[in-house]
C-alpha positions in Angstrom: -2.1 -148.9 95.5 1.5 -148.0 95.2 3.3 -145.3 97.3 5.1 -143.0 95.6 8.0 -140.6 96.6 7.0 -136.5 96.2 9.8 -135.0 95.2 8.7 -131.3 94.2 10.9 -129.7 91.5 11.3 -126.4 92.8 11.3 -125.3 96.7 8.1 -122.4 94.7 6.6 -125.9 93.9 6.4 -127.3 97.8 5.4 -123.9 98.8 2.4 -123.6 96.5 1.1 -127.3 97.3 1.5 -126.5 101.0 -0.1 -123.2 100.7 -3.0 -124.9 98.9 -3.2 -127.6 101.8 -3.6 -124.9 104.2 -5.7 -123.0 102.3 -8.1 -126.1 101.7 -8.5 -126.4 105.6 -8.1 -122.6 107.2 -9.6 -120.8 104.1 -6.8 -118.5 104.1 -4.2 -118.6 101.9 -0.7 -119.1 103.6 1.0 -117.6 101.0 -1.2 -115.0 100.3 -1.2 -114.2 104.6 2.5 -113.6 104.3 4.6 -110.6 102.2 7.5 -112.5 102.1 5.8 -115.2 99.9 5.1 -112.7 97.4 5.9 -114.1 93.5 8.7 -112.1 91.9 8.4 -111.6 88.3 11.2 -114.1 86.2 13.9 -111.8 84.8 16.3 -112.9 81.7 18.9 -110.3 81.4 21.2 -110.4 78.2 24.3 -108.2 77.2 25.6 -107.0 73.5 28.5 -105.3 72.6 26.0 -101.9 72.6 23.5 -102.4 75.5 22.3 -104.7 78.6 18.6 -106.0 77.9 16.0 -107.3 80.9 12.8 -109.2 80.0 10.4 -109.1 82.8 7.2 -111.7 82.4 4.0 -109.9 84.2 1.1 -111.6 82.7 -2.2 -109.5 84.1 0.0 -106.2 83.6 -0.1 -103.2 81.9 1.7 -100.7 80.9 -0.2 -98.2 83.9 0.5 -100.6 86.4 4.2 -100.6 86.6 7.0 -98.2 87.5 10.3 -97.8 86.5 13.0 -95.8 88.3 16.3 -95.1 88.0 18.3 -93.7 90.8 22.4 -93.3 90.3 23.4 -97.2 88.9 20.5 -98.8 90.7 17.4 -99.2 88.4 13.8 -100.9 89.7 10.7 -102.2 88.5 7.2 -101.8 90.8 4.0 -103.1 90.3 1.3 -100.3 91.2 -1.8 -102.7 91.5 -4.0 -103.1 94.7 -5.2 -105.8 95.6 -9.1 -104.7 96.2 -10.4 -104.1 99.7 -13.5 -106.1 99.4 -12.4 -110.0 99.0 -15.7 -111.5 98.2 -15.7 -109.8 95.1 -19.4 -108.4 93.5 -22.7 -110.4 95.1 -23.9 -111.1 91.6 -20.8 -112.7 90.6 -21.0 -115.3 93.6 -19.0 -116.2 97.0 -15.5 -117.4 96.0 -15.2 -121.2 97.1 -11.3 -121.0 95.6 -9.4 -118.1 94.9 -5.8 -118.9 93.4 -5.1 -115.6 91.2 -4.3 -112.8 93.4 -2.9 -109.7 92.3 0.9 -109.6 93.6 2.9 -106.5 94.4 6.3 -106.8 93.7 9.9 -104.4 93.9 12.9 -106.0 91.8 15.9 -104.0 92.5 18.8 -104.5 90.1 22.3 -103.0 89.9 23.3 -101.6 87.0 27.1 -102.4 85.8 29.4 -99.8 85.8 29.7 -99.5 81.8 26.0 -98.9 81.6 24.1 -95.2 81.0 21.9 -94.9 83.3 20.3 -91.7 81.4 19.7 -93.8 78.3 17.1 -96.5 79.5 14.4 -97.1 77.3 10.8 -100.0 78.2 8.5 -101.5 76.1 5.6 -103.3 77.5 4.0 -106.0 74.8 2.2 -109.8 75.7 2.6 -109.4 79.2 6.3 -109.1 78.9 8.6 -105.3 79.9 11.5 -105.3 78.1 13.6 -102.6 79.3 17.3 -102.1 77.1 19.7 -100.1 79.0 22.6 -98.4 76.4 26.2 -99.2 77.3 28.8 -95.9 77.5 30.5 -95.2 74.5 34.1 -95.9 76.2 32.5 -99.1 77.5 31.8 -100.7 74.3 34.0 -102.7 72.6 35.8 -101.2 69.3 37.4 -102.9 66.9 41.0 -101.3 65.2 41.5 -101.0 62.3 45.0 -102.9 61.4 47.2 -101.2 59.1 49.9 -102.9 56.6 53.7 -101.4 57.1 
């Protein structure tokens, strides 16, 4: 047998195999133990000459479990599920043995840039993806003039 190098790809990577290592001998979940573990939803965040766009992925979402708020130029997204009291689930369905989808909480806080309106911020929620577009002011956008011949 050869020995091979681990080289994880991503520091989330090392985390989730260790958290599964301790998890295989504890029972508990490190990850799961600790808030500050806590998977944040991926964010792309695109800008056009009219508006700033944010794609949020939150597969096992809905649209009733998340809240958006907007306070002055800061604007955040919160999950409102619970994860449920009673961890061994319903006695028909069986004891878990493994138990790698949890229900995370999350808060993702973002600034908004100075050109943008915060009073014209619109969300839709399709696929497991929020995409929230968030208008630009009028004297923020970019305006072409018209060039006239002498």
């Amino acid at each position: 047998m050869k020995a091979m190098t681990y080289r994880p790809i991503t520091i989330q990577n090392a985390l989730s195999d260790i958290d599964r290592y301790f998890e295989s001998f504890f029972g508990d979940s490190l990850m799961g133990a600790a808030p500050a573990f806590n998977r944040l939803p991926a964010v792309d965040v695109r800008e056009t000459d009219s508006a700033y766009t944010l794609e949020m992925e939150l597969p096992g979402f809905d649209e009733k479990n998340v809240e958006i708020n907007v306070n002055g130029h800061n604007l955040s997204v919160v999950s409102k599920q619970e994860q449920s009291k009673e961890e061994g689930g319903d006695e028909t369905k069986g004891a878990y043995l493994l138990r790698e989808r949890r229900l995370n909480t999350f808060r993702r806080s973002f600034k908004l840039p100075e050109g943008a309106d915060p009073e014209n911020v619109s969300a839709v929620f399709k696929n497991g993806v929020l995409c929230m577009e968030i208008k630009k002011r009028a004297e923020s956008q970019t305006r072409t003039i018209q060039i006239n011949a002498g």
